[in-house]
C-alpha positions in Angstrom: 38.4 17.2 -10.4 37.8 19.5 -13.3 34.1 18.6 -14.7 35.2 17.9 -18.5 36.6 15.0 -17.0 33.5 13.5 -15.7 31.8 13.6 -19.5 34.4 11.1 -20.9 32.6 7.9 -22.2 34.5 4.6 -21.6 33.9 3.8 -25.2 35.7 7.1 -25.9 38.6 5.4 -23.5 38.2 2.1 -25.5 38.6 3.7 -28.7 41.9 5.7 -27.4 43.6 2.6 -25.8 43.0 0.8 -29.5 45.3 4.1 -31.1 47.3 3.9 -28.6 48.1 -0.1 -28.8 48.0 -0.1 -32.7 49.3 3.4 -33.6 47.1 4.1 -35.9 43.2 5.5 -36.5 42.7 2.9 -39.8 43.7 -0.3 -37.1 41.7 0.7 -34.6 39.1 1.3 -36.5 39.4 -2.2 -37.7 39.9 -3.1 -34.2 36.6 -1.7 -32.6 34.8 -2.0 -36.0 33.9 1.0 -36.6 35.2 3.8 -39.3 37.9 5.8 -39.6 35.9 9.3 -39.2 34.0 7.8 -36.3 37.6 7.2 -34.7 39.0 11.2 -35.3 35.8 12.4 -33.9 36.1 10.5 -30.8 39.8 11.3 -30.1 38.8 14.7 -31.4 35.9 15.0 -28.5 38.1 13.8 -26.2 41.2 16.0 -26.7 38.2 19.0 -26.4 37.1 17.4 -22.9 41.3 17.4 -22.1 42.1 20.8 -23.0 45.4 19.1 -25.1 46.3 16.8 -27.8 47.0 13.3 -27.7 49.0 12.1 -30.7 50.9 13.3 -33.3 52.6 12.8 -36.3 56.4 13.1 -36.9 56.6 12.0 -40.4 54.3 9.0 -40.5 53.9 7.7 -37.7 51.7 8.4 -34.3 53.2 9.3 -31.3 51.5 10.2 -28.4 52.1 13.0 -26.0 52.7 13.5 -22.5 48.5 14.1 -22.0 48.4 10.6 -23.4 50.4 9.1 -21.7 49.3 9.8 -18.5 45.5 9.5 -19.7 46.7 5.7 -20.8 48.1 5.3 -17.2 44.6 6.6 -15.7 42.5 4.4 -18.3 44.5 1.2 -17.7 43.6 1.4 -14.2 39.7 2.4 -14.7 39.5 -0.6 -16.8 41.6 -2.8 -14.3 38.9 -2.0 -11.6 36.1 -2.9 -13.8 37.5 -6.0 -14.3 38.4 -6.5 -10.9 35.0 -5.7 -10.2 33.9 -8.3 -12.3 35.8 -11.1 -11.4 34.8 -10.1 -7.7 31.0 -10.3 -8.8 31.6 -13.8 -10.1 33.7 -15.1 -7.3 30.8 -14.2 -5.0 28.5 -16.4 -7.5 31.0 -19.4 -6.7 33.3 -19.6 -9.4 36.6 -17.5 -10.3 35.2 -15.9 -13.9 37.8 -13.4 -16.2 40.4 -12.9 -18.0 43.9 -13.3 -17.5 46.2 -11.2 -19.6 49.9 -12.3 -19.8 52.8 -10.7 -21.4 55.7 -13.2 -22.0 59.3 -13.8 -23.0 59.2 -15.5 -26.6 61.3 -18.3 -25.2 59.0 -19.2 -22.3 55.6 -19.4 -24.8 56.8 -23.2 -24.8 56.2 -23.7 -21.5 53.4 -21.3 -20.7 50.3 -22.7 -22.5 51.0 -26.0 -20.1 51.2 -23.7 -17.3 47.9 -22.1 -17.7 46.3 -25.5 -18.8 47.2 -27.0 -15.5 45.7 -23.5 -13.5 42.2 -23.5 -15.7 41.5 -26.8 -14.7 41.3 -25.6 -11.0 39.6 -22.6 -12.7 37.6 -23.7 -16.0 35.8 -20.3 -16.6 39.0 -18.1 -16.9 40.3 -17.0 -20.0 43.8 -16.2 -21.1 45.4 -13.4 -23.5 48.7 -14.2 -24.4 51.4 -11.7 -25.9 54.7 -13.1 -27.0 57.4 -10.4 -27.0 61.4 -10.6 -26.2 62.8 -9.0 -23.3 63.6 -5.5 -23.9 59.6 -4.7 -24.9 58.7 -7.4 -21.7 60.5 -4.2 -20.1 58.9 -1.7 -21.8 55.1 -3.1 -20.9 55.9 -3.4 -17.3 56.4 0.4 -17.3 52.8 0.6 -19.1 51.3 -1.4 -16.6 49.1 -3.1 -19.4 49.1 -6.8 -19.0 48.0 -8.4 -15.1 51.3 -10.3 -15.0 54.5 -11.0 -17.3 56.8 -14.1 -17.1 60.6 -13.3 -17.7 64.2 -14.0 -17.0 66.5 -11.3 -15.4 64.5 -8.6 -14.1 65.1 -5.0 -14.0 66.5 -4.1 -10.6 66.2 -0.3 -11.2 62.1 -0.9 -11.4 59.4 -1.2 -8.3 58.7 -4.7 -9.1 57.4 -8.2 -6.7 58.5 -11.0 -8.8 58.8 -14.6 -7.8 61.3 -17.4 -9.4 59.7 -20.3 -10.3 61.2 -22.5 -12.9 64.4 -23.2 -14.5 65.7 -22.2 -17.7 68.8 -23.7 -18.4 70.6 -22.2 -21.5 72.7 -24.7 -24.0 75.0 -24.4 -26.5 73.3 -26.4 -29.6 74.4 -27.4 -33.2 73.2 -29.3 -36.3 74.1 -33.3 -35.7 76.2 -33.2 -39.0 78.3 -30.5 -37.1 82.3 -30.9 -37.0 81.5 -30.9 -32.8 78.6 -32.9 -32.8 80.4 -35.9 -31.8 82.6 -34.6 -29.6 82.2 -35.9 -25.7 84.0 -33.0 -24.0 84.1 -29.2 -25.0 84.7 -26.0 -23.6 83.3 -22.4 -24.8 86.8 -21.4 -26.5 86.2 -24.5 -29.0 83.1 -23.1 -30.2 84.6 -20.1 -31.2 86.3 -21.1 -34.1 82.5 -21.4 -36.0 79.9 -19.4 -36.4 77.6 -18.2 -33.7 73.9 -17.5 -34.2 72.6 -14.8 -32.2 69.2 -13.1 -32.0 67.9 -9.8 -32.4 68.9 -6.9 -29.9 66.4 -6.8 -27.0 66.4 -10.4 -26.7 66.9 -11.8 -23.0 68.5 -15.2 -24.3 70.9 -12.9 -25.9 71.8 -10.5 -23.4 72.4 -13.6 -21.2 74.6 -15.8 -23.5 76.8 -12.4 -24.4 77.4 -11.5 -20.7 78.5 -15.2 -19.8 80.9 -15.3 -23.1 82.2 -12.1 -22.0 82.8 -13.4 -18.6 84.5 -16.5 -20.1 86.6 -14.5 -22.5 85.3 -17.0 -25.2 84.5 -14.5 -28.4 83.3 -15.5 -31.7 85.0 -13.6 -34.7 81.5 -14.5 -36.6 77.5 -13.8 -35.6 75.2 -14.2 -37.6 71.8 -12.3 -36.4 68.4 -13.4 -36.9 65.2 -11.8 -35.7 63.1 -14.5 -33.5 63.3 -17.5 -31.6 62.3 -19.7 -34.1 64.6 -18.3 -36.6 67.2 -19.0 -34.5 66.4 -22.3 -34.1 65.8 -23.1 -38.0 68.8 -21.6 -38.6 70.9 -23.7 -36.6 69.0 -26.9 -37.6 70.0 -25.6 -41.3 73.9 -25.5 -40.4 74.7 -21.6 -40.2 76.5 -22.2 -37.1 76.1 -22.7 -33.2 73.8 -21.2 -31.1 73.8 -20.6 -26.5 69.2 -21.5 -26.6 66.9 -22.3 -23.9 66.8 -25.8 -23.4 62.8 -26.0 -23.8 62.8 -24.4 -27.1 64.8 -27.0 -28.8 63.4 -30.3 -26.8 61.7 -31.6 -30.4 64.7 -30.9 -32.6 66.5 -32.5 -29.6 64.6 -35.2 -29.4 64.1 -36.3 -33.1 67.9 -36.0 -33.5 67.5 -32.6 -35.9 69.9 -31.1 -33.3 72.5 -32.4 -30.7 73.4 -30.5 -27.1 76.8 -29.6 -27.0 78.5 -31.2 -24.0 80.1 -27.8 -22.8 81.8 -27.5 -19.5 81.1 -24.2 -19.1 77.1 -25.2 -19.6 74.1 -25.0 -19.5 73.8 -21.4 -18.0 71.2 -21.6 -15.4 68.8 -18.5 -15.4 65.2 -18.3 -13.6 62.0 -18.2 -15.3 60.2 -15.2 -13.1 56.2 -14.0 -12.3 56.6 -10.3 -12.5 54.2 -7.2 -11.6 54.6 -3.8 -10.7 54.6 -3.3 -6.8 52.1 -0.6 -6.9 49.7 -2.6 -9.6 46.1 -3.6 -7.9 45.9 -7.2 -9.2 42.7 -8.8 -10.2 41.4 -11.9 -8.7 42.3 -14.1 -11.6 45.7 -12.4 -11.0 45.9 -12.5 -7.5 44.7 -16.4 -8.2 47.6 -17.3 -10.9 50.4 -15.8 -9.0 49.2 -17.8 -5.8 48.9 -21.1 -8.2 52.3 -20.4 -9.5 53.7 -20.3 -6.0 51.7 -23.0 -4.2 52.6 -25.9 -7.5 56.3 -24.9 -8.0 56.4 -28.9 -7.5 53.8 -29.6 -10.4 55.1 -26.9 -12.7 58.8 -28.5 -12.6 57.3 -32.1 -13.4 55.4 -30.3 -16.4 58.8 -28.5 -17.4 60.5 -32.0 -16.9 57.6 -33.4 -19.4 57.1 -31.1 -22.2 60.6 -28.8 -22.0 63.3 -31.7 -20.5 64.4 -29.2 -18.1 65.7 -31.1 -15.1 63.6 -30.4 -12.2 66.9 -30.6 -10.0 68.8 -27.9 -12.0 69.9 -24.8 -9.3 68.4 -22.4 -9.7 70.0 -18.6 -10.6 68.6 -15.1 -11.1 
């Protein structure tokens, strides 16, 4: 190992993962309170330690370089083994102690804050960082290797990954209950085609799901309309801009107070599986190691708490 590498600080690592995360020296600074000069001069010492630069700019914004990139690989582990070393130290004290950091599919933060209730009460001392994103950044962190687990649908085959199914997510086609279809008792996909389909942003998993299935089905909507979240999708089918294919779970309220009706579609719901997902070569932390086994030993408990706060039937097959 060359010996400039033994002289970097971890609070000069904690101040380059904060750049790298916000992409920017004034947010980190903000971030690890301290001041914008202090920040340089850090990432200044440790590019002199590296021999090469880590960022730059192309126009106005930070990018970092190929010595960064690896350097955030190397740092995300070094801090992953503290941590691991910690949550060891208090598992030999008796109780599991930590945090647990979870990256998730935007439609699956419905269910997920139940999930982790029911897991701290077996564990009261862990914590949980939560980070809502849709599916094509879901992706993009699994290659980072930052977050202990993530929860999503559809899974990259062409990525080392262990994943396990565990709940799920039936996909429906929804509309406001003043809709021309709302009272209709039997429809196929090719009648909802003649109005206008909602759709959300690209990246989005719910999205890439509903437009493989309608281009299985040959059913094709001569109008989208494209919004850029979850819950703008939702709010802009309760508001009448058209018909939407949305996880079940994320409209149980507006379902349920009669703000929006389920379409009784033949073709529906599109069955897809809510999945735990790590990289194969990560080294997962206790409280890691301890979710993932929850998640697999309660599938039973975690369908009865779908069933009570999403209205997914627990008897739904399940689908990949």
């Amino acid at each position: 190992m060359r010996k400039s590498m033994m002289r970097i600080t971890l609070r000069q690592l904690q101040v380059f993962r904060a750049v790298c995360d916000s992409r920017s020296y004034s947010r980190a600074a903000e971030e690890m309170a301290l001041t914008q000069p202090a920040v340089s001069l850090q990432i200044r010492q440790l590019e002199e330690l590296i021999g090469q630069p880590l960022f730059e700019y192309l126009g106005k914004k930070l990018y970092l370089t190929v010595a960064a990139e690896a350097l955030q690989r190397a740092s995300a582990d070094i801090f992953g083994r503290l941590d691991s070393l910690d949550m060891q130290l208090s598992d030999l004290q008796g109780s599991l102690q930590g945090q647990l950091t979870l990256a998730v599919e935007s439609s699956a933060k419905y269910i997920t804050p139940h999930l982790f209730a029911a897991f701290k009460r077996q564990h009261p001392e862990v914590s949980l960082e939560l980070v809502v994103v849709n599916h094509a950044q879901v992706v993009k962190r699994l290659s980072t290797s930052r977050d202990d687990l993530l929860i999503m649908s559809q899974v990259p085959t062409d990525m080392d990954l262990e994943f396990m199914p565990f709940l799920n997510n039936p996909i429906v086609a929804v509309a406001p209950m003043d809709h021309p279809l709302s009272q209709a008792a039997d429809l196929t996909l090719q009648d909802l085609t003649a109005y206008p389909l909602v759709i959300r942003e690209p990246g989005s998993g719910t999205r890439k799901a509903g437009e493989d299935y309608l281009r299985q089905k040959r059913a094709h909507f001569a109008q989208t309309i494209q919004v850029a979240s979850l819950d703008a999708l939702r709010e802009a089918v309760v508001a009448g801009l058209g018909v939407a294919l949305m996880p079940r779970h994320a409209v149980h309220l507006e379902l349920t107070h009669g703000l929006l009706r389920e379409l009784p579609v033949q073709e529906l719901p599109l069955y897809r599986s809510w999945c735990v997902v790590h990289p194969r070569t990560k080294r997962l932390s206790p409280v890691a190691q301890a979710f993932f086994a929850f998640i697999r030993e309660e599938r039973a408990q975690i369908s009865a708490l779908a069933t009570r706060f999403a209205g997914v039937p627990p008897d739904a097959p399940a689908a990949g």
